[in-house]
Backbone bond lengths (Angstrom), bond angles and torsions (degrees), N, CA, C in turn:
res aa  C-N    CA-C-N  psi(-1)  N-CA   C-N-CA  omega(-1)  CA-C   N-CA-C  phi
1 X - - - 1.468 - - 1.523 111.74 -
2 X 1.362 109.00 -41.75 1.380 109.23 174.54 1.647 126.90 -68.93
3 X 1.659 109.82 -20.70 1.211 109.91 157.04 1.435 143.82 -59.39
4 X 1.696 94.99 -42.82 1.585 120.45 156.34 1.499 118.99 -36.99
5 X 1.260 118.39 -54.55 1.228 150.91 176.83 1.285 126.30 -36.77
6 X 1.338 100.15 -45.39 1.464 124.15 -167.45 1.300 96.91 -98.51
7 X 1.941 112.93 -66.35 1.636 90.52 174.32 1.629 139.65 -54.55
8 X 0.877 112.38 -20.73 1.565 125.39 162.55 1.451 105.65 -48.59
9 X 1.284 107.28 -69.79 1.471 112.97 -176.97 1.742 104.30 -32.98
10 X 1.624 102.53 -69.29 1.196 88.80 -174.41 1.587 136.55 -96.56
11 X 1.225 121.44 37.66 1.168 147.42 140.21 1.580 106.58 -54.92
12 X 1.250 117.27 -88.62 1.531 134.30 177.01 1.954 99.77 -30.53
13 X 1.005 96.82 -45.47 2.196 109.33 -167.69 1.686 92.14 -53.34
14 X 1.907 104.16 -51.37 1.630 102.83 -157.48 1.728 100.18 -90.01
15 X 1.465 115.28 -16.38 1.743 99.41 147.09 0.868 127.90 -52.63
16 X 1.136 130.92 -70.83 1.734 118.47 164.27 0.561 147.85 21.43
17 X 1.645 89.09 -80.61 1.670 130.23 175.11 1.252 119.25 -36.40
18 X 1.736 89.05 -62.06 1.764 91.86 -167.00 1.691 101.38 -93.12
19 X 1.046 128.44 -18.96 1.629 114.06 177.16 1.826 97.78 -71.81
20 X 1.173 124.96 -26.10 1.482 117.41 -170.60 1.950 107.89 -78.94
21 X 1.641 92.62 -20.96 1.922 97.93 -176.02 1.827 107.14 -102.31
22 X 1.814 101.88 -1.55 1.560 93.51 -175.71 1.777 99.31 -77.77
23 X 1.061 110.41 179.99 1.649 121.80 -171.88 1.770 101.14 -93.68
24 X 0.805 141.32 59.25 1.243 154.31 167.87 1.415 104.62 -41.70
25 X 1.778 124.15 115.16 1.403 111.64 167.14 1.368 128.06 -71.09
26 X 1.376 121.70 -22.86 1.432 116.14 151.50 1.308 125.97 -31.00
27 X 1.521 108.80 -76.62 1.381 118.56 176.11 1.403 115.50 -35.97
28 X 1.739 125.08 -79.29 1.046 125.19 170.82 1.548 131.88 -15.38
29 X 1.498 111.12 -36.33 1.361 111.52 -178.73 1.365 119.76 -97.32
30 X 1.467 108.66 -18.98 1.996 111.32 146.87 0.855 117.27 -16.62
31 X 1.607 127.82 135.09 1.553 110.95 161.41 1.236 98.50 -100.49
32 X 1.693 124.09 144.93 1.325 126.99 168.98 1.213 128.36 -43.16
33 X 1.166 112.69 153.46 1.393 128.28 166.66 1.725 120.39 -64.82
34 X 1.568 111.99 105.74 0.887 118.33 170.19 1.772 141.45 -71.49
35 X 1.626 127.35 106.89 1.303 98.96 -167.26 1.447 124.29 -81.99
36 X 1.504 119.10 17.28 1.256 109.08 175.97 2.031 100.89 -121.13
37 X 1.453 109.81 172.75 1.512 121.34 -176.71 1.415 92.51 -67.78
38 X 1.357 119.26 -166.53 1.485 144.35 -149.11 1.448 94.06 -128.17
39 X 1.120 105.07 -48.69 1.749 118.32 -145.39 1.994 81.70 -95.79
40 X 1.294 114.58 85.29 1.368 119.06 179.16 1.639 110.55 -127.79
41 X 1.344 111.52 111.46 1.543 127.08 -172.53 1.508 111.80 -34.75
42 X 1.397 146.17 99.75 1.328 134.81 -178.16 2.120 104.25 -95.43
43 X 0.738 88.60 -159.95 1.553 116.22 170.35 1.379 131.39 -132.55
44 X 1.321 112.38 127.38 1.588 109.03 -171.67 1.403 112.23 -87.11
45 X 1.333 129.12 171.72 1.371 117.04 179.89 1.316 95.70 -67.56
46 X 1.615 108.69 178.71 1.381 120.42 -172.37 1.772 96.17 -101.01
47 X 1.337 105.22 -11.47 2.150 108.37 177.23 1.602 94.12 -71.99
48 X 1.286 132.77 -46.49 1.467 124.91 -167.78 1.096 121.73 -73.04
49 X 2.247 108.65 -35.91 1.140 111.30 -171.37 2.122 111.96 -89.55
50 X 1.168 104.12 26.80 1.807 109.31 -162.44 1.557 88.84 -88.53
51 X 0.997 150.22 97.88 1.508 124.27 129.92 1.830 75.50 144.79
52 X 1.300 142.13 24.17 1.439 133.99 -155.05 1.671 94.24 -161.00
53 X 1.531 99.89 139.41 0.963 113.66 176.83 1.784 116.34 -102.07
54 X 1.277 130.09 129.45 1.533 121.53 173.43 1.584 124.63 -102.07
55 X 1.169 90.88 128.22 1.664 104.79 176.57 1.017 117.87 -136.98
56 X 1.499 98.89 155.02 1.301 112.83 -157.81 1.470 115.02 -134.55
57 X 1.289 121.00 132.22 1.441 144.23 -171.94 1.544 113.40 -49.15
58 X 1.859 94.60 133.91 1.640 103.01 -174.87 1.693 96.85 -53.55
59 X 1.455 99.62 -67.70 1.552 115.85 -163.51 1.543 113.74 -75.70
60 X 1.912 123.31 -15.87 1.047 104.87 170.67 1.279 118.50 -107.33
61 X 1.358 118.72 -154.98 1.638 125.51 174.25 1.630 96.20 -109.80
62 X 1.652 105.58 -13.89 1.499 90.07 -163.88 1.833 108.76 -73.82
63 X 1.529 115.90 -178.89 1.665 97.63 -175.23 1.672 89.77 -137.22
64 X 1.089 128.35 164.90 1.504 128.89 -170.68 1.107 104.89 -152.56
65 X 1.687 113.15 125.51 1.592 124.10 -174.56 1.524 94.19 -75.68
66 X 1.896 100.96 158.67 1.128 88.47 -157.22 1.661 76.79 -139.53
67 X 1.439 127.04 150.79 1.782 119.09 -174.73 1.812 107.05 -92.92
68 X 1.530 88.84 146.67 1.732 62.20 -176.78 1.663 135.39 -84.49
69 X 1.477 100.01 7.29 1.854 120.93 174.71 1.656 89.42 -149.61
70 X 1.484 73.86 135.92 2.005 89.17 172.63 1.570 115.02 -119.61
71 X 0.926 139.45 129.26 1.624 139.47 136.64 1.098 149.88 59.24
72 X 1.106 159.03 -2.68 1.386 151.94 -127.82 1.627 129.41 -98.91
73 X 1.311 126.77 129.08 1.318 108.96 -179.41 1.173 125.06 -94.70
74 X 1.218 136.07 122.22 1.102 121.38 -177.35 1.833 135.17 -94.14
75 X 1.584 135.11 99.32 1.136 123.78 -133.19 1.575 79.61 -116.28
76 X 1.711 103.85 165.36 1.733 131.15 169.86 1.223 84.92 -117.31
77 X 1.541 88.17 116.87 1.475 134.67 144.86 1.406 123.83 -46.97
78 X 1.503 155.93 93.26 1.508 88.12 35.40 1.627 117.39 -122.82
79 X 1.462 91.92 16.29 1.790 99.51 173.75 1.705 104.16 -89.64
80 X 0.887 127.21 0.47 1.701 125.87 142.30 1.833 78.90 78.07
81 X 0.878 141.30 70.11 1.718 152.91 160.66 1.432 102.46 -90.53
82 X 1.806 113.29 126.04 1.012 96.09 169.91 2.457 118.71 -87.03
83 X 1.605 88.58 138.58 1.791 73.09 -172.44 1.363 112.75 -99.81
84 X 1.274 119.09 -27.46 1.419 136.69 -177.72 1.775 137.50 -143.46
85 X 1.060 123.81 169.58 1.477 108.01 164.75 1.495 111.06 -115.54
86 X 1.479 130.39 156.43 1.141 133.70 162.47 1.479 147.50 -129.10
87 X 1.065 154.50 119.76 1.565 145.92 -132.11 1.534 104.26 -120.76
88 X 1.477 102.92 110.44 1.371 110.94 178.34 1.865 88.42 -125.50
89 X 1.993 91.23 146.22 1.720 109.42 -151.24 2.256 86.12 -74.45
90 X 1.201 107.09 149.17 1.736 113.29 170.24 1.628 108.08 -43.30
91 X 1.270 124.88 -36.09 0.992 112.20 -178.96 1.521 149.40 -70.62
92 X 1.700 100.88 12.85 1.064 134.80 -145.77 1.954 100.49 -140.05
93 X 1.209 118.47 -44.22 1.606 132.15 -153.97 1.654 94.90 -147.72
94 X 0.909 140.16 26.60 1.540 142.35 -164.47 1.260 101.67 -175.84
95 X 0.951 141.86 47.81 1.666 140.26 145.98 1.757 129.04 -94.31
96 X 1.333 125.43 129.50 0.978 122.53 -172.93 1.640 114.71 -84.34
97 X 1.489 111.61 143.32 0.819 131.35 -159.24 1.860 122.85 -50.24
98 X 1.244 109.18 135.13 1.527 91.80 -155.63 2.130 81.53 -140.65
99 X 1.737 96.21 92.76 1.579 88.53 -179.02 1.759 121.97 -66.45
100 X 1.532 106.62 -26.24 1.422 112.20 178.40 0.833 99.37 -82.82
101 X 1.608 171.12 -58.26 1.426 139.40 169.35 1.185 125.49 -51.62
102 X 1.277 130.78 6.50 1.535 127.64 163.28 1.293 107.07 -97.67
103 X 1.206 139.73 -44.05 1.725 157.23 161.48 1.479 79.19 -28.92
104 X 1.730 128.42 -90.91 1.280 112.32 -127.53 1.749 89.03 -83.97
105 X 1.277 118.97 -18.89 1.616 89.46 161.48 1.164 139.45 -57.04
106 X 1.334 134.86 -22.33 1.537 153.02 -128.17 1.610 73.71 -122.04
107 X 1.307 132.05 -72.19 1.412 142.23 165.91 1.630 107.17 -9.16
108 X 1.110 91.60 -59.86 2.049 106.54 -134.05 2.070 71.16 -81.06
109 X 1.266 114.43 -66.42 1.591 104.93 160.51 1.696 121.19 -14.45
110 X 0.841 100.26 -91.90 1.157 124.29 -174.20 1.885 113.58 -25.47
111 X 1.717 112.80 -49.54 1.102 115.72 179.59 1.662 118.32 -89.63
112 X 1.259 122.14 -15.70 1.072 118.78 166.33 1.620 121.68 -79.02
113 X 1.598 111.80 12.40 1.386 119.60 -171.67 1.455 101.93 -101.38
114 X 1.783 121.89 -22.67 1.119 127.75 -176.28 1.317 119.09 -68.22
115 X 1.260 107.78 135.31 1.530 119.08 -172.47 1.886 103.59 -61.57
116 X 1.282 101.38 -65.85 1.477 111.91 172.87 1.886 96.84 80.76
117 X 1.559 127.97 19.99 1.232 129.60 -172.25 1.450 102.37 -100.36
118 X 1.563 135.25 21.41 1.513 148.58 146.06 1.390 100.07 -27.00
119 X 1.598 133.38 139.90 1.210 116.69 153.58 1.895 93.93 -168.78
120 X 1.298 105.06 163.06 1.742 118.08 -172.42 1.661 112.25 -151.36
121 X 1.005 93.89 144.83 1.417 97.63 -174.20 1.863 103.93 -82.53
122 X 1.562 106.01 146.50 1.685 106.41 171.69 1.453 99.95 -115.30
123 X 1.579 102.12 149.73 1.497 114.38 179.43 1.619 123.37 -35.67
124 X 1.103 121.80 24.63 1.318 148.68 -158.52 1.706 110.69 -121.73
125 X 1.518 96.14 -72.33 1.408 116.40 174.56 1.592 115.90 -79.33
126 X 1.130 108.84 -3.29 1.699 98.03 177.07 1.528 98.53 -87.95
127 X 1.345 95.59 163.03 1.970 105.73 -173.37 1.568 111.11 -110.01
128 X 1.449 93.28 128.15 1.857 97.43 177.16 1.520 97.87 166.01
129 X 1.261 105.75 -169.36 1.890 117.27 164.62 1.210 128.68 -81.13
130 X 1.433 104.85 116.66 1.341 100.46 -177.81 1.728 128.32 -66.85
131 X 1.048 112.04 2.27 1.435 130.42 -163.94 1.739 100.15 -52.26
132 X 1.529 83.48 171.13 2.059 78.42 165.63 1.621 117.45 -117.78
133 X 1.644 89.57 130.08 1.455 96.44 -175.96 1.880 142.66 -12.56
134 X 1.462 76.35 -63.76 1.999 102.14 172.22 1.137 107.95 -120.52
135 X 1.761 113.34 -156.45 1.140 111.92 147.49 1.463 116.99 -111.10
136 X 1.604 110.69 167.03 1.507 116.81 -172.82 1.698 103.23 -46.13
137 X 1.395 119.55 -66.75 1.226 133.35 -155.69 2.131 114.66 -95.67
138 X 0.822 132.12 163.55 1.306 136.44 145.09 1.995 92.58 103.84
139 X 1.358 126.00 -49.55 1.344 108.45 175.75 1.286 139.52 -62.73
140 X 1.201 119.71 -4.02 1.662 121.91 172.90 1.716 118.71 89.82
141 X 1.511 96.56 -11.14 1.191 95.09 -177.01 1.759 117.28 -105.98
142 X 1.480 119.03 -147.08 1.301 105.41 -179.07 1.675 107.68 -99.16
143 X 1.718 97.64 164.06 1.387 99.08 162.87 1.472 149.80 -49.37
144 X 1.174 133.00 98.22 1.298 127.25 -168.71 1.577 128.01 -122.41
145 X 1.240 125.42 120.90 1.375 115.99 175.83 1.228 136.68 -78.43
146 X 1.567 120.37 -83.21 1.373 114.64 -175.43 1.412 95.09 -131.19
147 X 1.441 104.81 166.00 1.832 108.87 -165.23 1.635 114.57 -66.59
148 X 1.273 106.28 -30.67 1.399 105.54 165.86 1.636 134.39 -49.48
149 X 1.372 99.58 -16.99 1.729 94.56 -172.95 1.583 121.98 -63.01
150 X 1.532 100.81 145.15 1.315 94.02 -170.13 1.399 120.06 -76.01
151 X 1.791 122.23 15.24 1.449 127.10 157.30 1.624 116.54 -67.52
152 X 1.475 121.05 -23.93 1.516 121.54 -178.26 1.625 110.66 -103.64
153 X 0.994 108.77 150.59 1.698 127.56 161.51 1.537 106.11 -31.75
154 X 1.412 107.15 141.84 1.688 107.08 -173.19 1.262 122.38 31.72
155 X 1.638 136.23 34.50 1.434 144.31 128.38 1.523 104.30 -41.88
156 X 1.540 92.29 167.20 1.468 112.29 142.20 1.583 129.48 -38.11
157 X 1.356 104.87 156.86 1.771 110.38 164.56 1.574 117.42 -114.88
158 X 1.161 113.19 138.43 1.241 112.14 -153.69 1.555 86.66 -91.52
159 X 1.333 119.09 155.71 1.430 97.18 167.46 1.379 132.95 64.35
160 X 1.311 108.33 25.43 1.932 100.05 -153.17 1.679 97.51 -96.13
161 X 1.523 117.52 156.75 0.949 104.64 152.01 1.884 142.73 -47.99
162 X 1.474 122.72 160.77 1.787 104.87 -166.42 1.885 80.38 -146.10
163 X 1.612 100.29 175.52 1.606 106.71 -179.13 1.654 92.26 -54.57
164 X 1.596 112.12 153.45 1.738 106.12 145.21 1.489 96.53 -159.31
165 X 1.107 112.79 -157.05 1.562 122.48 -162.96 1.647 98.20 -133.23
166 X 1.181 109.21 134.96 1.598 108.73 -169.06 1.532 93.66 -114.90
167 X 1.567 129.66 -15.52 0.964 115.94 -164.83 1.605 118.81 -60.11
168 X 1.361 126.61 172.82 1.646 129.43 173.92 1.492 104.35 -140.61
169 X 1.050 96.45 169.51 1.804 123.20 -165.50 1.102 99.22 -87.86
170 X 1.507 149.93 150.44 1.586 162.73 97.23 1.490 113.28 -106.46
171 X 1.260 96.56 123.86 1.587 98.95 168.67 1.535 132.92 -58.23
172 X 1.474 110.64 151.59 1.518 88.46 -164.91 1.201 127.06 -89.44
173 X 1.097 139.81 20.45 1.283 171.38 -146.82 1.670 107.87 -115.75
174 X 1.328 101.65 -65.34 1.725 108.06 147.88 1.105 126.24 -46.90
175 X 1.132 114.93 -53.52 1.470 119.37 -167.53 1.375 109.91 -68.86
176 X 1.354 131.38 -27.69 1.572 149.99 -174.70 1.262 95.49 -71.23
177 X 1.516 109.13 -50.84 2.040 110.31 -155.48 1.919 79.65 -82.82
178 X 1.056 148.71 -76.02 1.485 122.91 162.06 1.522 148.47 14.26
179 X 1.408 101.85 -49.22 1.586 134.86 166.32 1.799 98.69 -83.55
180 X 0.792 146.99 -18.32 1.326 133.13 -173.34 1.518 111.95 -111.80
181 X 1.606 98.83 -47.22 1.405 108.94 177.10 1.546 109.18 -51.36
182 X 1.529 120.73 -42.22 1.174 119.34 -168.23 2.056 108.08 -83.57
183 X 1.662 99.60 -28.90 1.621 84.44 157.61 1.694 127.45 -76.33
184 X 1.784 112.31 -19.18 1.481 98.68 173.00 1.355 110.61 -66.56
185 X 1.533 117.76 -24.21 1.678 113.52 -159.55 1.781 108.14 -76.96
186 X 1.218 103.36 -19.94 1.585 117.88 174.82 1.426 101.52 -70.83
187 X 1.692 108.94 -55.47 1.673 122.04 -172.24 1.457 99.86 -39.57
188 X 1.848 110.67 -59.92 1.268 106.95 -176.71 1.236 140.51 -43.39
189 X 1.073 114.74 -45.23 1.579 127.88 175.48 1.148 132.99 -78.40
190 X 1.509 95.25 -21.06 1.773 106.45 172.28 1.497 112.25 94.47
191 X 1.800 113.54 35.02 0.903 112.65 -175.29 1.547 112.38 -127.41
192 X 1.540 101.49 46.05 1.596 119.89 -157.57 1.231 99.40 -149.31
193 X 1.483 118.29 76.66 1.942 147.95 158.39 1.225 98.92 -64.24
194 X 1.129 119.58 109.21 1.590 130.62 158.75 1.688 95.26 -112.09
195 X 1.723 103.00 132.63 1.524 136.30 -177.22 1.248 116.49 -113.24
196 X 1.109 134.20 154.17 1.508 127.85 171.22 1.271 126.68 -93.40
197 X 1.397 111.10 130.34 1.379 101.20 -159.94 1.121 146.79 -38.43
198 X 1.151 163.35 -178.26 1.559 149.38 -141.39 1.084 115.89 30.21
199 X 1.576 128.09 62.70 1.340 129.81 157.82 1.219 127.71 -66.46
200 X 1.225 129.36 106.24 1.494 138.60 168.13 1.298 114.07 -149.24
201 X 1.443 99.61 -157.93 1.857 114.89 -162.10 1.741 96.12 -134.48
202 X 0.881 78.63 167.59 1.871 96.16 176.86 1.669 117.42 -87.99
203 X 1.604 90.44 -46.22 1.829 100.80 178.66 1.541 102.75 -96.25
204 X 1.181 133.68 120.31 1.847 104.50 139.27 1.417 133.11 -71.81
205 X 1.446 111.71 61.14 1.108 131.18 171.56 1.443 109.57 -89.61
206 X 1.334 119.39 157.44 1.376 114.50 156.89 1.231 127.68 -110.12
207 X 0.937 114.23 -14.88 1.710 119.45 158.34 1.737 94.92 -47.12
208 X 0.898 117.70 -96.40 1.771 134.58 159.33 1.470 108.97 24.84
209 X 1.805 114.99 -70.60 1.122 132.94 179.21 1.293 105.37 -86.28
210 X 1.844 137.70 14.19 1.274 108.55 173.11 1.340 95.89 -112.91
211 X 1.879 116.69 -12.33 1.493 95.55 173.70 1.511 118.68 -76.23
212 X 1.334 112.16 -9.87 1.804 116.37 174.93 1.191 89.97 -63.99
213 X 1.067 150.70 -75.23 1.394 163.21 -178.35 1.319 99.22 -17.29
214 X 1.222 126.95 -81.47 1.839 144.81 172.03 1.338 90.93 -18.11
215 X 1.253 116.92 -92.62 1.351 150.91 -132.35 1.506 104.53 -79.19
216 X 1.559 119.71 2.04 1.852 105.02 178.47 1.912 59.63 -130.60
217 X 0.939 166.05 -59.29 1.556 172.22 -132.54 2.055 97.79 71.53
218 X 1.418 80.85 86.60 2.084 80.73 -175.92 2.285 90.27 -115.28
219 X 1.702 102.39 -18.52 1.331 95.38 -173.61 1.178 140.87 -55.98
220 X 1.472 120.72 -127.65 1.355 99.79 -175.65 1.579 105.04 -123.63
221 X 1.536 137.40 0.14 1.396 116.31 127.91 1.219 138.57 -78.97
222 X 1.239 119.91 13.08 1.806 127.55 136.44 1.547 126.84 -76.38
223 X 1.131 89.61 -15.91 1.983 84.05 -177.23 1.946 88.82 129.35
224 X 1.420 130.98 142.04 0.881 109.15 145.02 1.513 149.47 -82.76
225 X 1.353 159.81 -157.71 0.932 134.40 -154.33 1.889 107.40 -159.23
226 X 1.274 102.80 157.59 1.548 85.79 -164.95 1.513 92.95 -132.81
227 X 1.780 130.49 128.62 1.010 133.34 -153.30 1.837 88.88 -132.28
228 X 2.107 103.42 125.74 1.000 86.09 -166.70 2.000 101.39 -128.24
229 X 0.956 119.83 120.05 1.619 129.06 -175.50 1.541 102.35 -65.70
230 X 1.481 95.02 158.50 1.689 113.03 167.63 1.912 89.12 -89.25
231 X 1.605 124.83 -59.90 1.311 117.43 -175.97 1.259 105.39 -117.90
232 X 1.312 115.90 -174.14 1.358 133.74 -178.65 1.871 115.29 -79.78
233 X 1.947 105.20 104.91 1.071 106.03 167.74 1.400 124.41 -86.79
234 X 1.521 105.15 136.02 1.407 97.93 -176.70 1.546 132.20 -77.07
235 X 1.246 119.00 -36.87 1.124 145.89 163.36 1.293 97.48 -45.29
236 X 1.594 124.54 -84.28 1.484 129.05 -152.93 1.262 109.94 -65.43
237 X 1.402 121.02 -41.81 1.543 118.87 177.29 1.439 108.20 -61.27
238 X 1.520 145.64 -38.18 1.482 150.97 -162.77 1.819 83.39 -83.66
239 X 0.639 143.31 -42.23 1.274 152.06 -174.95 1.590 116.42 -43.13
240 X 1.262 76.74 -72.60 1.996 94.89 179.84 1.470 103.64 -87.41
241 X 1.427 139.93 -5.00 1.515 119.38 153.28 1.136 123.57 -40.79
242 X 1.769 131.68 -33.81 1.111 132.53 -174.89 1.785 93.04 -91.13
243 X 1.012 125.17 -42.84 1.591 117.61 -163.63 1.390 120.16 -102.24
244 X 1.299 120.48 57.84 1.483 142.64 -177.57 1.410 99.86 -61.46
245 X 1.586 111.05 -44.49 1.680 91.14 -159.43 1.316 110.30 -80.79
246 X 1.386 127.03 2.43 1.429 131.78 160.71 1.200 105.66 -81.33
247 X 1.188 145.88 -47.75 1.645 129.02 -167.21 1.231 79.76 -171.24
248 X 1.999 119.00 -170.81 1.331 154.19 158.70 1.692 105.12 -143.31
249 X 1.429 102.20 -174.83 1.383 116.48 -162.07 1.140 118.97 -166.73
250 X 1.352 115.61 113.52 1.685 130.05 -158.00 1.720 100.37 -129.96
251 X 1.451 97.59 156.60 1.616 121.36 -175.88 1.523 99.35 -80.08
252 X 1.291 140.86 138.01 0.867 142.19 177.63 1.677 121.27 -56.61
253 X 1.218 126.64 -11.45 1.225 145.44 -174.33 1.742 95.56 -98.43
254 X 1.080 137.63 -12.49 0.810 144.71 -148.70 2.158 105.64 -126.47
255 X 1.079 99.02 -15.80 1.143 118.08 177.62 2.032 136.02 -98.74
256 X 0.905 98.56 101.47 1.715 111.28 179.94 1.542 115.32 -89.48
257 X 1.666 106.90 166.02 1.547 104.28 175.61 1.579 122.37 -56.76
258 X 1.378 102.55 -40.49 1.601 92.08 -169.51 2.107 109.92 -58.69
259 X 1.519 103.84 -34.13 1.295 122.24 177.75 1.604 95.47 -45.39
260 X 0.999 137.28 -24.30 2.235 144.67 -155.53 1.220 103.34 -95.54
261 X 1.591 122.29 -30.00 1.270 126.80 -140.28 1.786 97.58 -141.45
262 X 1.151 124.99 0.52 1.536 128.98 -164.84 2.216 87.61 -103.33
263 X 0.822 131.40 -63.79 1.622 141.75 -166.06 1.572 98.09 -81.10
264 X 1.621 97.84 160.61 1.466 114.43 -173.84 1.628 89.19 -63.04
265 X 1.330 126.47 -72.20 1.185 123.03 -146.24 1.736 112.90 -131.29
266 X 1.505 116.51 -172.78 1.490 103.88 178.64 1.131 94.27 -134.18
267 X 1.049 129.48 159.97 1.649 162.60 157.61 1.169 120.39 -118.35
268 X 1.691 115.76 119.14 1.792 106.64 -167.79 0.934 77.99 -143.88
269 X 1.476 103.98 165.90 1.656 139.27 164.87 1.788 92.11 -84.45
270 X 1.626 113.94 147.27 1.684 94.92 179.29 1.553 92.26 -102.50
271 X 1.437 137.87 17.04 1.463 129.21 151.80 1.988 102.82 -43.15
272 X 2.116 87.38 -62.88 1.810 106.77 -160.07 1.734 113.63 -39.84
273 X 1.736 88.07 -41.64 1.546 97.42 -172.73 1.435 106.60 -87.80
274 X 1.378 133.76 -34.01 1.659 105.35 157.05 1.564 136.06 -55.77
275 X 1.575 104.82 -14.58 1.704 113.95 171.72 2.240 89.29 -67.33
276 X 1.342 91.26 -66.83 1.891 84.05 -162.91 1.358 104.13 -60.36
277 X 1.352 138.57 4.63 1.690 116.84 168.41 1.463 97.38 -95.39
278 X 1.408 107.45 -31.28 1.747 109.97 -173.50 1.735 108.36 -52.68
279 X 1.509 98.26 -57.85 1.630 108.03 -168.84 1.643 107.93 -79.76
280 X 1.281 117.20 -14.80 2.004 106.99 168.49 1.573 104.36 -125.98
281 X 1.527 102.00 78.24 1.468 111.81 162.29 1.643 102.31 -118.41
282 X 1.376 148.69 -42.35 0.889 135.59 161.61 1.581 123.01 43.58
283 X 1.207 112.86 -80.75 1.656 124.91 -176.35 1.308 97.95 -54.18
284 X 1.469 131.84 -47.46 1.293 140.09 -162.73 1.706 113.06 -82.40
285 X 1.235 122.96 -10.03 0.868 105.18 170.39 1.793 125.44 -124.08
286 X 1.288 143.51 131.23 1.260 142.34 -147.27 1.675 101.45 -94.41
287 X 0.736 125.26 117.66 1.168 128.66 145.25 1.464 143.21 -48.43
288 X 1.160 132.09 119.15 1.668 128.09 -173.24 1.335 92.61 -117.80
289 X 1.565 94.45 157.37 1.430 122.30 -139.84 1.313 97.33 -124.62
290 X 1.237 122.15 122.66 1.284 142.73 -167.99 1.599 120.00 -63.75
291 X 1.421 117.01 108.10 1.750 102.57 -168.32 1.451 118.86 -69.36
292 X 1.433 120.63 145.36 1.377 128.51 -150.74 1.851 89.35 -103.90
């Protein structure tokens, strides 16, 4: 039996053999087994990489040349004409997208807006006699101390809210690359209208400003839109009081990240937007250190 056994075995061994050495069209059209990964660092030519910066992705492996000044059009408001072009450097309008530095900006915003002026009086601070109500023993009823407790009507609050400060810390350095990231992410998409300065209207009507609205599609079944001045127009602001649900319109001083990132699109004066590249460069620029 054990002889049986064995030849069987190797019967089955020298099938194998030859079905594993015949030319099988299956096989053939396998592609081999490779011993190295896919994802293997190359080099770009040195013609693509001349005058371009490369970067490379949080989440991917892939890397993307990047120019080192990009583009800009510059249009008159409010027939949207193009008059010129303009070159602002990538580092400014060309940044890749960075969602956790916009979070803790929108954040770090967000809590320094809180009033935090909540406040309650504790059985302490309420006004009256402190004495005790009854006495402990002999009335039948329950124990009670002084009128303040926070078991009776107009007591104390146990626990109550008091003034505090809600604000939080981000460095400013963050907070700068925040301000840019959120104008490249506009840049990207093409949702970054730069106008020439003196943006306004002719009527302060709002009819007026909702057919501009229509007619470039900035309203409010496009997305609404957020139009932002170096000063105070008179016309355009009286304008859009009535037509909010198409857009609004803020002074550039007046304007934060979440304000970049809340509306379909932007509309700037390119004075407004050279103030916000001027005032969040920070990271970009080095400081020298004063000899002692």
């Amino acid at each position: 039996m054990a002889s049986k056994g064995l030849q069987g075995f190797s019967k089955s061994l020298n099938t194998l053999r030859v079905f594993g050495s015949s030319k099988d069209p299956l096989t053939q059209c396998l592609a081999p087994r490779l011993s190295r990964s896919m994802a293997t660092e190359t080099s770009l030519p040195s013609s693509l990489t001349k005058g371009h910066t490369i970067v490379q992705g949080v989440d991917t492996t892939e890397s993307e040349i990047v120019p080192s000044s990009v583009l800009t059009t510059i249009y008159k408001f409010p027939t949207m004409e193009p008059i010129r072009f303009d070159s602002y450097s990538s580092k400014y309008l060309y940044l890749p997208l960075r969602r956790d530095l916009l979070h803790r900006a929108v954040i770090f915003e967000g809590d320094a807006t809180r009033q935090g002026t909540a406040s309650t009086k504790t059985r302490f601070e309420v006004h009256g006699s402190h004495r005790k109500i009854r006495p402990q023993k002999g009335t039948g009823k329950a124990r009670l101390g002084t009128r303040q407790s926070p078991m009776l009507k107009g007591g104390g609050k146990s626990f109550g809210p008091h003034p505090r400060d809600f604000s939080t810390e981000l460095p400013r350095k963050m907070y700068d690359l925040a301000w840019r990231t959120a104008l490249s992410w506009r840049y990207r998409k093409g949702d970054l209208i730069v106008c020439e300065d003196g943006m306004d209207i002719e009527y302060p009507k709002s009819r007026y400003v909702k057919q501009i609205f229509e007619h470039n599609r900035w309203g409010k079944p496009d997305g609404r839109s957020l139009l932002i001045t170096q000063d105070f127009r008179t016309n355009l602001y009286e304008a859009l009081e009535d037509a909010g649900g198409d857009g609004r319109v803020q002074q550039v001083d007046d304007v934060d990240v979440k304000d970049l990132l809340e509306l379909g699109r932007i509309i700037i004066e390119k004075s407004a937007l050279d103030q916000i590249l001027r005032e969040h460069q920070s990271d970009l620029i080095t400081k020298v250190r004063a000899a002692v």
